[in-house]
ROMAR-409276 format. One line per 10 residues: number of its first residue (from 1); for each residue x, y, z of C-alpha. Coordinates in nm, 3 decimals. Last residue first. Layout:
<sites>
NUM	X Y Z  ... $
</sites>
This chain:
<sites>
696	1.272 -0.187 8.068  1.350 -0.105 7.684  0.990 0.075 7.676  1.030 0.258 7.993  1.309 0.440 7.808  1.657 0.479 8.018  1.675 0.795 8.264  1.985 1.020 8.143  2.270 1.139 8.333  2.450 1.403 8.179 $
686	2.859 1.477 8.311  3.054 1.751 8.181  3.417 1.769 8.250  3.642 2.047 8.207  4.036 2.066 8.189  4.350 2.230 8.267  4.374 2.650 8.284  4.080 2.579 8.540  4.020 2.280 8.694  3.624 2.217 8.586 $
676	3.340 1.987 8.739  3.009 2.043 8.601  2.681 1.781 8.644  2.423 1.774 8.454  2.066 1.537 8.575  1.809 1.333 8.403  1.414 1.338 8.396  1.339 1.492 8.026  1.254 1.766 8.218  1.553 1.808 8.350 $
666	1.775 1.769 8.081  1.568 2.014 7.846  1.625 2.240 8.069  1.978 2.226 8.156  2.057 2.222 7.762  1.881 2.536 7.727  2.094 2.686 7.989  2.338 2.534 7.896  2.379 2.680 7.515  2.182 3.061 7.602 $
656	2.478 3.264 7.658  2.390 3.478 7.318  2.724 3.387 7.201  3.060 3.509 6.973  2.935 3.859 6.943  3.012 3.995 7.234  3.343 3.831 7.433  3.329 3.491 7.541  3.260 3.411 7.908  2.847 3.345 7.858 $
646	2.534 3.401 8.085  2.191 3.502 7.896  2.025 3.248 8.055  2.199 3.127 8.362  2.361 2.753 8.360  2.718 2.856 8.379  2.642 3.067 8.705  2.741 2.815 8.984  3.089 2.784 8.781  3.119 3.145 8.798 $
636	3.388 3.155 9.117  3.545 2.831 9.055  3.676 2.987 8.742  3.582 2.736 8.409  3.797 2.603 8.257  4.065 2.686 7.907  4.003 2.398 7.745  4.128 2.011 7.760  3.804 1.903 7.704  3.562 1.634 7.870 $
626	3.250 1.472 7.766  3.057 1.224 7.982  2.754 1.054 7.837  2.583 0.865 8.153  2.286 0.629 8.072  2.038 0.594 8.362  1.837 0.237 8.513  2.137 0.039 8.614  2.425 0.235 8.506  2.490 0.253 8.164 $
616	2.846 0.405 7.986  2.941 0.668 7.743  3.241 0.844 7.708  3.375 1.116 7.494  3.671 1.290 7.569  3.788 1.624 7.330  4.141 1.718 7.248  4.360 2.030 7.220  4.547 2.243 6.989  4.417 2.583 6.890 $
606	4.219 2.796 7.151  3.971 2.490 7.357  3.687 2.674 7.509  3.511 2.733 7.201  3.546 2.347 7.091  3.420 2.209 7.431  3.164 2.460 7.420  3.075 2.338 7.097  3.079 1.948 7.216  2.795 2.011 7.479 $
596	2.593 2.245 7.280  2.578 1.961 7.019  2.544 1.651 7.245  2.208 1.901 7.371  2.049 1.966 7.060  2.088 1.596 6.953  1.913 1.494 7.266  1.653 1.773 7.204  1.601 1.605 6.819  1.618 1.271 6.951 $
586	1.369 1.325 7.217  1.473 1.200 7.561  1.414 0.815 7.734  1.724 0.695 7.659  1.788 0.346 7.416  1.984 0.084 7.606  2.324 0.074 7.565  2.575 -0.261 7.488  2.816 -0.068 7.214  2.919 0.140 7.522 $
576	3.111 0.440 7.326  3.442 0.572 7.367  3.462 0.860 7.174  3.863 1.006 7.183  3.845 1.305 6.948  4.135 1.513 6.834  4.118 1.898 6.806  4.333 2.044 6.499  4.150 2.324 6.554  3.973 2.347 6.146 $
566	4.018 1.965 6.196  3.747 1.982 6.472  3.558 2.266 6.301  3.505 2.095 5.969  3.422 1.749 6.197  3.159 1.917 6.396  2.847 1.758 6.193  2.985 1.413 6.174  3.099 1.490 6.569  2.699 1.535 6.586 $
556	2.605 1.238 6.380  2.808 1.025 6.594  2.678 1.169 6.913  2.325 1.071 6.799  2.377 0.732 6.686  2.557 0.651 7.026  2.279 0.802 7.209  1.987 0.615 7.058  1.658 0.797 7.119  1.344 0.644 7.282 $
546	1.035 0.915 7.216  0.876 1.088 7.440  0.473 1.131 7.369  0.338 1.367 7.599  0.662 1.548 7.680  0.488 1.895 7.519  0.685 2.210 7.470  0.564 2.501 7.719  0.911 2.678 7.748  1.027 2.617 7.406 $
536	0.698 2.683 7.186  0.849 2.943 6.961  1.198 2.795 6.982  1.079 2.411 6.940  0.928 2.528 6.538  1.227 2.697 6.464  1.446 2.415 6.602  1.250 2.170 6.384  1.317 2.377 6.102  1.692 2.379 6.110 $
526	1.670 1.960 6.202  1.524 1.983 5.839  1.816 2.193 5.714  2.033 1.969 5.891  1.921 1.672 5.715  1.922 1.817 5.383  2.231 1.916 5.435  2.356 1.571 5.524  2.183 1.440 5.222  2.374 1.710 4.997 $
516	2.708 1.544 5.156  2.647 1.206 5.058  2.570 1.265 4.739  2.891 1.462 4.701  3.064 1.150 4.823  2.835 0.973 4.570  2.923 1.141 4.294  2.624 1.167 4.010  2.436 1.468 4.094  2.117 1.558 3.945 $
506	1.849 1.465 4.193  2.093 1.577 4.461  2.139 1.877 4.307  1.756 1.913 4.284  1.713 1.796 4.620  1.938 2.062 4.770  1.775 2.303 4.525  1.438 2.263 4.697  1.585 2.284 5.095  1.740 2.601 4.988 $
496	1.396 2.733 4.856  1.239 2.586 5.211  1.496 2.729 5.406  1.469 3.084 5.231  1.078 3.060 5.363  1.134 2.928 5.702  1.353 3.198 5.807  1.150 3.474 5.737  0.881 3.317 5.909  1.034 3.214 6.194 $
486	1.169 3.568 6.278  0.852 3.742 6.415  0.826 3.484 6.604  1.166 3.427 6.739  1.152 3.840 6.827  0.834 3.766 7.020  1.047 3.518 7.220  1.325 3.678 7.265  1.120 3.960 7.416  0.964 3.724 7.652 $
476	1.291 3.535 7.732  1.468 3.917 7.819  1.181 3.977 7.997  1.241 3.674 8.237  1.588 3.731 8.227  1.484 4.088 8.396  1.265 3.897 8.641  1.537 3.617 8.717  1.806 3.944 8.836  1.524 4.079 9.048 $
466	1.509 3.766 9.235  1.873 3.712 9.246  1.864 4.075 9.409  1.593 3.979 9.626  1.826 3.628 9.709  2.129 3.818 9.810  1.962 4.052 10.042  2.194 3.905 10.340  2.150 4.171 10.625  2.536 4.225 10.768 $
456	2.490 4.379 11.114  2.778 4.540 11.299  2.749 4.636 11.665  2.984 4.873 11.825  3.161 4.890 12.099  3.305 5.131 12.369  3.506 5.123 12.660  3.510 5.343 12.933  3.104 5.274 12.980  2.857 5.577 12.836 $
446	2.840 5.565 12.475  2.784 5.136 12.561  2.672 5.029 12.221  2.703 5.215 11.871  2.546 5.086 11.573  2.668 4.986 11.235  2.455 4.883 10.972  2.522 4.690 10.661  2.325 4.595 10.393  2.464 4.277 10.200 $
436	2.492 4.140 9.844  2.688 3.800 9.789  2.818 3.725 9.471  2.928 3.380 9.407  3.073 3.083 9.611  3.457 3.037 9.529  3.544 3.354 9.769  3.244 3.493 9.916  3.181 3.822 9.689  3.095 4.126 9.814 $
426	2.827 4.411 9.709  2.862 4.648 10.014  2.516 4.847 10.044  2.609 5.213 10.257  2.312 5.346 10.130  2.084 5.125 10.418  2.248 5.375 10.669  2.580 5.435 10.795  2.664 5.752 11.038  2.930 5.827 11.245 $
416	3.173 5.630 11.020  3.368 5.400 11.287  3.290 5.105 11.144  3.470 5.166 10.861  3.283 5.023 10.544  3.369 4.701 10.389  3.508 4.745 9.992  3.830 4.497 10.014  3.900 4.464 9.626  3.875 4.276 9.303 $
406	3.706 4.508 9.175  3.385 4.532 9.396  3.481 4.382 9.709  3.641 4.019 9.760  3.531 3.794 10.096  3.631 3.550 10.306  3.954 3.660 10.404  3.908 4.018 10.355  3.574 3.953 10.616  3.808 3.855 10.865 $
396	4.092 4.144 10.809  3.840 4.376 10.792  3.702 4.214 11.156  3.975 4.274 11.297  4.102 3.929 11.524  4.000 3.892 11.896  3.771 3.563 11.831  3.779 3.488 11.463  3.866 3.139 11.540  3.717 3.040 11.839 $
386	3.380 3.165 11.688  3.367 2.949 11.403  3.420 2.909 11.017  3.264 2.945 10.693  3.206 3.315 10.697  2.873 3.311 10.650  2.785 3.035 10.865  2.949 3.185 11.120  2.797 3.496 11.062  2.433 3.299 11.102 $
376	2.567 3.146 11.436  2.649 3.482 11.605  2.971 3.670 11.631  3.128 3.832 11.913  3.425 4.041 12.049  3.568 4.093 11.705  3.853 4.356 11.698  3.780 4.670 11.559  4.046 4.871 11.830  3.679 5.005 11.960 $
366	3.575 4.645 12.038  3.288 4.502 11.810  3.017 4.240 11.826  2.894 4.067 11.512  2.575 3.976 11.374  2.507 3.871 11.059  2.149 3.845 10.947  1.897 3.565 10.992  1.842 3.611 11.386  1.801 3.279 11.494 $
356	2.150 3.313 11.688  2.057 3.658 11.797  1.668 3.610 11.922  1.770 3.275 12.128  2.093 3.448 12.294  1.806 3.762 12.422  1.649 3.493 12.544  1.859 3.286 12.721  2.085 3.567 12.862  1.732 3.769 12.994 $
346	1.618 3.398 13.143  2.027 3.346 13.286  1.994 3.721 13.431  1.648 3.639 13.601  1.788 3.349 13.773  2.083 3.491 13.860  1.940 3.775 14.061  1.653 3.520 14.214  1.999 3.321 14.317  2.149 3.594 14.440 $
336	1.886 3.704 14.652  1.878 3.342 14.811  2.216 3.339 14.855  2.236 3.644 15.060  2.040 3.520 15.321  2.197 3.182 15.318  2.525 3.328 15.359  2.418 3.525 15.676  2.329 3.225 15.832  2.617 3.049 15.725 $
326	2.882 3.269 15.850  2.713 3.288 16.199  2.738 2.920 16.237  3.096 2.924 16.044  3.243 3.163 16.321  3.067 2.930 16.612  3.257 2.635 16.505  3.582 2.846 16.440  3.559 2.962 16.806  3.491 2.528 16.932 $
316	3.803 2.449 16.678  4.030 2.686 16.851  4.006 2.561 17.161  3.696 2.575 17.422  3.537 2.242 17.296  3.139 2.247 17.217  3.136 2.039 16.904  2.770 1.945 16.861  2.676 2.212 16.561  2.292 2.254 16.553 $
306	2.139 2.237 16.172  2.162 2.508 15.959  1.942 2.434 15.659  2.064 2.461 15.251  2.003 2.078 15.240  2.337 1.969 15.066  2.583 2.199 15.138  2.419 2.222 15.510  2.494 1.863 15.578  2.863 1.928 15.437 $
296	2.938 2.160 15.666  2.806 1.963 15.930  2.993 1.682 15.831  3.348 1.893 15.794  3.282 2.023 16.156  3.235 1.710 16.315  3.514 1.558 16.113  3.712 1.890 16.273  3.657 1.773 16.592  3.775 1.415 16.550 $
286	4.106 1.548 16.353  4.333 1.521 16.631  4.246 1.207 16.799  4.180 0.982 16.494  4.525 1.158 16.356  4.700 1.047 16.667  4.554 0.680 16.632  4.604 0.598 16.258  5.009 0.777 16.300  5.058 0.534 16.577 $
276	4.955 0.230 16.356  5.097 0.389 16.026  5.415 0.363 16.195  5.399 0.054 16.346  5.341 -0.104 16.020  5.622 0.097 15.863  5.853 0.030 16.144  5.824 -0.351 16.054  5.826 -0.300 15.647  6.157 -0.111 15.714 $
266	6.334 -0.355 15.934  6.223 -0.653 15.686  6.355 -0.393 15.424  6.667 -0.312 15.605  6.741 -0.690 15.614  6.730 -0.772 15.280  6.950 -0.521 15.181  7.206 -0.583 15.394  7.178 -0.955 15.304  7.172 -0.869 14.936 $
256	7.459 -0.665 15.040  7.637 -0.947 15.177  7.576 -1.167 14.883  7.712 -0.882 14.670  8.061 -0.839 14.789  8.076 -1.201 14.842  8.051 -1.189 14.470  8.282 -0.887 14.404  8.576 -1.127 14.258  8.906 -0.942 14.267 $
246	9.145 -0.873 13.987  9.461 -0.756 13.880  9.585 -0.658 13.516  9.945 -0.601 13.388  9.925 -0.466 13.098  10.171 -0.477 12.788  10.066 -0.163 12.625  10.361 -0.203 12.330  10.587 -0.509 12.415  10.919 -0.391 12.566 $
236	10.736 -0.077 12.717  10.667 -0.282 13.020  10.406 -0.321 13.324  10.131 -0.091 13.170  9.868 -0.025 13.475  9.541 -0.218 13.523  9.316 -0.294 13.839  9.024 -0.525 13.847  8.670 -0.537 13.985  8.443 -0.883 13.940 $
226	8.109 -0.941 13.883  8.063 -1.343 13.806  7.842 -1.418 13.484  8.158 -1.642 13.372  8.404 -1.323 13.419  8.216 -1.012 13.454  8.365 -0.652 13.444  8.422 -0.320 13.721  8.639 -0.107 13.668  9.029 0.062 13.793 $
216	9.217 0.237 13.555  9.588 0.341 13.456  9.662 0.551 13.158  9.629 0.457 12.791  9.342 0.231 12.845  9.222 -0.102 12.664  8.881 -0.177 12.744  8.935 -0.559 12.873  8.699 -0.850 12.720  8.740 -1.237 12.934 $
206	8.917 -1.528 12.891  8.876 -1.752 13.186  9.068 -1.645 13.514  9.425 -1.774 13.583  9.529 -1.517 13.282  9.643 -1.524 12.931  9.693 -1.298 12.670  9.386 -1.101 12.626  9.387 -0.809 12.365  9.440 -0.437 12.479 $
196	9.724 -0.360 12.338  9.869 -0.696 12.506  9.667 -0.769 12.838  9.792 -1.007 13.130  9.572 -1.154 13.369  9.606 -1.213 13.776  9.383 -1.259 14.016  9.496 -1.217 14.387  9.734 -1.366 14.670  10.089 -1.284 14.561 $
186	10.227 -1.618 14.531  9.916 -1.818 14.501  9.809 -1.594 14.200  10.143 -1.586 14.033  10.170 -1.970 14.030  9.797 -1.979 13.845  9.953 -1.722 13.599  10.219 -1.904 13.548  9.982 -2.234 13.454  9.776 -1.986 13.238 $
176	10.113 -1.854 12.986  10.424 -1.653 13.044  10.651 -1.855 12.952  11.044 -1.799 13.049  11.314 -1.803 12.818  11.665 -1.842 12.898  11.947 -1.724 12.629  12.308 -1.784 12.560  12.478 -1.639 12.238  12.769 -1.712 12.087 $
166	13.074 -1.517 11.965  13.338 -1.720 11.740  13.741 -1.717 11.816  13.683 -2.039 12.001  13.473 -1.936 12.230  13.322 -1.604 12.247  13.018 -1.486 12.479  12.694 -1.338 12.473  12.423 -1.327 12.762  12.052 -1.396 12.756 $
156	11.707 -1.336 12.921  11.361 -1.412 12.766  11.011 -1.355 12.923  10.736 -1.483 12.716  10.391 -1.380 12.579  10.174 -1.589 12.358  9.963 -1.466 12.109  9.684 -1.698 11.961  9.573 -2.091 11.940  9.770 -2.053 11.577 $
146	10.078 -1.909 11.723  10.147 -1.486 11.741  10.460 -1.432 11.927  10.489 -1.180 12.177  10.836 -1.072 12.348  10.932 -0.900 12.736  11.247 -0.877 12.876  11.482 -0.983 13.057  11.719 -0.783 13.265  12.052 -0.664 13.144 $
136	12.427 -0.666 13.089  12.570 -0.542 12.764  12.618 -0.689 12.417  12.239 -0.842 12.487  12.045 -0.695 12.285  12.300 -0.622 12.019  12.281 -0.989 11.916  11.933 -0.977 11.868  11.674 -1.238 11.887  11.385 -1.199 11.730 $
126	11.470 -1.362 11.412  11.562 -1.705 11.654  11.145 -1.706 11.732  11.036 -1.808 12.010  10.903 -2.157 12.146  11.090 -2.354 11.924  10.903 -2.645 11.766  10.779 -2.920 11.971  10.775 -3.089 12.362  10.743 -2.833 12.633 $
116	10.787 -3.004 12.973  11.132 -2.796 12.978  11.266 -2.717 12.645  11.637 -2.725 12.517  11.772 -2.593 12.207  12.117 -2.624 12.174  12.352 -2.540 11.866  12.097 -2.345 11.697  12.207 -2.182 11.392  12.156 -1.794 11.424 $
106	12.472 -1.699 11.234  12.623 -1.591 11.527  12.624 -1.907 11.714  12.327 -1.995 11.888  12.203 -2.152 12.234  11.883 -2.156 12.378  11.759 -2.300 12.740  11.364 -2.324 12.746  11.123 -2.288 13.048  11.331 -2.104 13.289 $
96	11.328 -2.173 13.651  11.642 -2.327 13.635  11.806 -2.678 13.808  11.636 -2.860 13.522  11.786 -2.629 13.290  12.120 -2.630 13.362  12.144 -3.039 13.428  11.994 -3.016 13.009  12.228 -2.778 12.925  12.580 -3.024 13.004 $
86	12.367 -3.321 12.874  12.299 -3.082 12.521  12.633 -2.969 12.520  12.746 -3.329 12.562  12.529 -3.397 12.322  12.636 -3.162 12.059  12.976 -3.337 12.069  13.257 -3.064 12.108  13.523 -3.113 11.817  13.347 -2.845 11.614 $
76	13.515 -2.616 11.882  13.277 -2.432 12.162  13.516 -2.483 12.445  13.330 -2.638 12.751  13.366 -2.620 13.142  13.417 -2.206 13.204  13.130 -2.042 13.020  12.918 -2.382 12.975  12.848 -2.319 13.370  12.574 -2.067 13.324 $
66	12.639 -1.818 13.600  12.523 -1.499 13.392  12.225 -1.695 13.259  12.136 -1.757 13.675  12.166 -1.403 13.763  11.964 -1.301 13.480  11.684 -1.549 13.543  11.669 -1.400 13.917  11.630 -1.060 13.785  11.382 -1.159 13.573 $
56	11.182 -1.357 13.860  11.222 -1.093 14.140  11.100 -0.829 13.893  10.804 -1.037 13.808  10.726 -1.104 14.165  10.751 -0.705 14.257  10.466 -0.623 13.987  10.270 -0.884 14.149  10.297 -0.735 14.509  10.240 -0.386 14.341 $
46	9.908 -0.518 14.139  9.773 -0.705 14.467  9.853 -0.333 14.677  9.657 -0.146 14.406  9.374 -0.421 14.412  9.362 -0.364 14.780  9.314 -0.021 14.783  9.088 -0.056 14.496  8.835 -0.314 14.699  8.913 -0.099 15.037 $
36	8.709 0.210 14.834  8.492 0.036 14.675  8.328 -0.149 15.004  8.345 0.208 15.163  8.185 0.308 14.872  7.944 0.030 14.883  7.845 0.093 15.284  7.838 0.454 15.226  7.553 0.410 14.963  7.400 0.090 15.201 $
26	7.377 0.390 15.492  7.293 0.657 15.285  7.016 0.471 15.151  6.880 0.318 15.486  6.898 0.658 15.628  6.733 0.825 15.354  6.479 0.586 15.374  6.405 0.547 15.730  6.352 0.973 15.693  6.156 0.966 15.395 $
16	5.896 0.638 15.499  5.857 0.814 15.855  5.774 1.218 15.665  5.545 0.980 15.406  5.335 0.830 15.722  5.265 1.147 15.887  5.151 1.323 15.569  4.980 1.022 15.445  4.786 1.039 15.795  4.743 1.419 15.765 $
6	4.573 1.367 15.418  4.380 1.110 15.503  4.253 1.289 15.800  4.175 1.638 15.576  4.004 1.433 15.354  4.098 1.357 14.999 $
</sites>
């Protein structure tokens, strides 16, 4: 925002404050004010009303105390009950009671007459007490609860004896709407009456009180009109009977609408004046200094000094001359530091191209071992990025990634005065492997107060994988000459086997036993093919492939395994797709392959367990799934399960060589394995087939 902008708001915001406050203190002091006379005068309403009430009971008492039926009449059963009735009636009519009442001490009514109030009784005779009224006294307050709700009344009474029997004498006044209506033009405000907090009756509609145990003054609506009343327990004769006064706030509010209204109109004229004068004083004072700011900005842009036009002789005209020498000498320095920066950003930029390419870890160390710097390729390493390592140790970085030799943190300390290529840490990324590095420590800055050190981790993982392939590669070789040398010997006791198989077969006569010889001489056949496919295993010919069923295969094979299966008590869920197409894979290797696929499930399985088979086609592959509820596989070795020579049971029990011939022959019969183990829970392998070209 510009300096005249800002000065203008400034201006403008200091005139909007100050009309504001005043306006706001002046409608806030206007509606306490307002408040303040509305409770003083609901206070004086509530004592004016409070005196009417005593006026009336004390003027009921002194006309029950003067009831003429004391003197005229002798309450004998030879008295008519209509000349009682005549004599109370002219009583009555003369009273400002609603209801004369007369009853002997059994509480039989005698006389019971009402004033404009045809019906039943409007109080209750159990109510009425004898004792009540044994000595002088006011009236008093009593509720009765009617079907339209509680009503509230006023009752007075005397007792007296006639005729050797005592009687009783009382006036009752209602306390209903229409009184309340005659209150209200006696004492000049609102009236209602509250019972423990329920309505009763007022000259106002019915409206919600919050009962209180002391007094209070608040504000309510009546009919979507505000009003403000005043409350204060008139009489312990009914419990929290309230007497409640009340004044209607609407002219209250019309005339602070009006108030209201007419400070804004006020406000929204000063405010145009205001920004009017503040627009021309801000024109005048900040001319100068617009000069000053386009200049300044001129030279920001174009880098040249042009001539300043502001030749005043205030302050503005010194600090134009001040920024005109400023600016020259800026410029001259500029340029050198911008040929300065130039060649630091191409030294940055390259030497920041050779580290991040650099295909070795690289990592910049404080003297406390914290990390400083890493580049891309230690990143990468440690599966994770700069922010995070930033600061941290870099033992504790690489224990997190990494596990030493045993099981244990095996990084040298950086601070060993000298570490050459001898210094090789074998460590192993957790759940990827074994990683081999070299490191190197060097020291940087000797000479600055605080020194560092650079630490280089140079991944030789792959020449030691390398070497690892040649020495299976030897191991193959010399298997191979030892399979030679071996197929001979072998072949001849198969063949003499092979002969008495077929001479007990010849001879035998059961055909479960039959049965049995056949599969041996099956076997023993499948025996030599093996043979024959071990000496020329790495350079067997896929000339001529032939289309094998895979759900004849796997049967045979569990046919084969089923000694071993109930030997474990293993169970065997095969779920075959009676709907495949033949695969394009030998049946002999196929057969090789189901059967290194379901021993491993066997081995890895101790006692009880079972064994999934599933088979299923997929467009143009057949998938054979089998999963075991074995022992797993770590997630560290399961990138190693396919190595020759690599096996987790103990010596003796495998030459490690299952999956890895397995793998090959999958591959180059075109298909695909796939591993995926929990360990301690379960293992699933996964082969993917291609289907023959001739069932296409």
């Amino acid at each position: 925002m510009r300096l005249k902008n800002k000065l203008l708001v400034g201006i403008l915001f200091t005139l909007l404050l100050q009309i504001g406050l005043s306006g706001g203190f002046t409608i806030f002091t206007f509606i306490n004010q307002t408040r303040m006379l509305s409770e003083e005068e609901l206070i004086s309403g509530w004592k004016r009303a409070r005196y009417a009430l005593e006026r009336l009971k004390h003027r009921l008492y002194r006309e029950i105390i003067t009831f003429p039926l004391f003197t005229q009449l002798d309450f004998s059963p030879s008295v008519s009950p209509d000349s009682l009735e005549i004599v109370a009636g002219n009583f009555i009519g003369n009273s400002e009671a609603d209801s004369l009442l007369i009853m002997d001490k059994k509480r039989n009514k005698l006389v019971d007459i009402q004033r404009g109030i045809p019906g039943e009784l409007l109080l209750p005779i159990e109510i009425i007490d004898f004792d009540d009224f044994r000595f002088p006294r006011n009236a008093f307050y009593s509720i009765k609860t009617a079907r339209g709700g509680r009503m509230l009344f006023l009752v007075t009474g005397v007792t007296f004896e006639a005729g050797g029997e005592r009687y009783i004498v009382c006036l009752i006044k209602k306390i209903d709407k229409n009184f309340a209506i005659a209150l209200k033009e006696e004492v000049g405000i609102n009236i209602a009456f509250f019972a423990e907090g329920e309505f009763i009756c007022s000259d106002l509609p019915e409206f919600a009180f919050r009962k209180q145990a002391e007094t209070v003054t608040e504000q309510t609506k009546i009919s979507d009109v505000p009003h403000i009343l005043f409350s204060r327990i008139i009489s312990t004769d009914v419990r929290e009977l309230s007497l409640v006064v009340l004044k209607s706030l609407l002219n209250q509010k019309i005339y602070l609408r009006q108030l209201i209204t007419s400070f804004a109109i006020a406000f929204i004229i000063t405010f145009i004046f205001s920004v009017m004068i503040a627009a021309v004083m801000t024109t005048y004072f900040i001319s100068p200094f617009s000069r000053l700011y386009r200049w300044l900005e001129g030279y920001l842009q174009t880098g040249e000094a042009n001539a300043l036009d502001i030749h005043t002789g205030d302050e503005v005209g010194f600090l134009a001359k001040t920024f005109h020498r400023m600016v020259g000498k800026l410029i001259e320095e500029e340029n050198v530091i911008r040929k300065q920066l130039t060649e630091i950003s191409f030294l940055h930029h390259y030497t920041e191209t050779i580290v991040s390419n650099l295909q070795a870890g690289v990592f910049v160390v404080r003297e406390d071992s914290r990390i400083e710097f890493c580049n891309q390729y230690a990143q990468d390493i440690l599966c994770t990025d700069m922010e995070s390592i930033k600061n941290r140790k870099i033992d504790e970085v690489l224990n997190e990634c990494f596990i030493g030799q045993g099981n244990s943190s095996n990084f040298p300390d950086i601070f060993h005065p000298e570490l050459d290529e001898a210094d090789n840490t074998i460590l192993k990324v957790k759940g990827k492997g074994e990683m081999r590095f070299v490191v190197k420590v060097i020291s940087l800055g000797e000479d600055s107060e605080e020194r560092k050190y650079l630490v280089m981790l140079e991944d030789i993982t792959r020449t030691e994988r390398l070497w690892q392939r040649l020495l299976v590669a030897e191991k193959i070789s010399s298997l191979g000459f030892l399979a030679a040398g071996m197929a001979h010997e072998i072949n001849n006791p198969l063949g003499s086997i092979l002969s008495h198989v077929n001479f007990l077969a010849a001879c035998e006569q059961d055909e479960e036993k039959i049965d049995s010889l056949q599969w041996i001489e099956k076997e023993i056949r499948r025996i030599e093919t093996i043979i024959k496919r071990i000496l020329s295993f790495s350079r067997c010919s896929t000339n001529h492939v032939l289309g094998s069923d895979l759900n004849q295969v796997i049967s045979d094979v569990l046919q084969l395994a089923r000694y071993e299966l109930e030997k474990k008590t293993i169970t065997v869920d095969y779920l075959p797709d009676r709907d495949l197409s033949p695969v394009k894979i030998h049946p002999e290797e196929l057969k090789q392959v189901i059967l290194n696929l379901i021993i491993n499930a066997l081995q890895a399985i101790d006692h009880k367990g079972s064994i999934k088979i599933i088979t299923m086609q997929r467009e143009k592959d057949i998938i054979v799934s089998v999963v075991d509820t074995g022992m797993g596989i770590p997630p560290e070795e399961i990138n190693n399960i396919f190595d020759p020579f690599y096996t987790t049971r103990v010596s003796g029990f495998g030459m490690g060589l299952g999956l890895y011939i397995s793998y090959v022959i999958i591959k180059r019969a075109g298909g695909d394995i796939q591993v995926e183990s929990t360990q301690g829970e379960s293992t699933r392998v996964t082969v993917t087939l291609p289907i023959s070209e001739e069932s296409l």
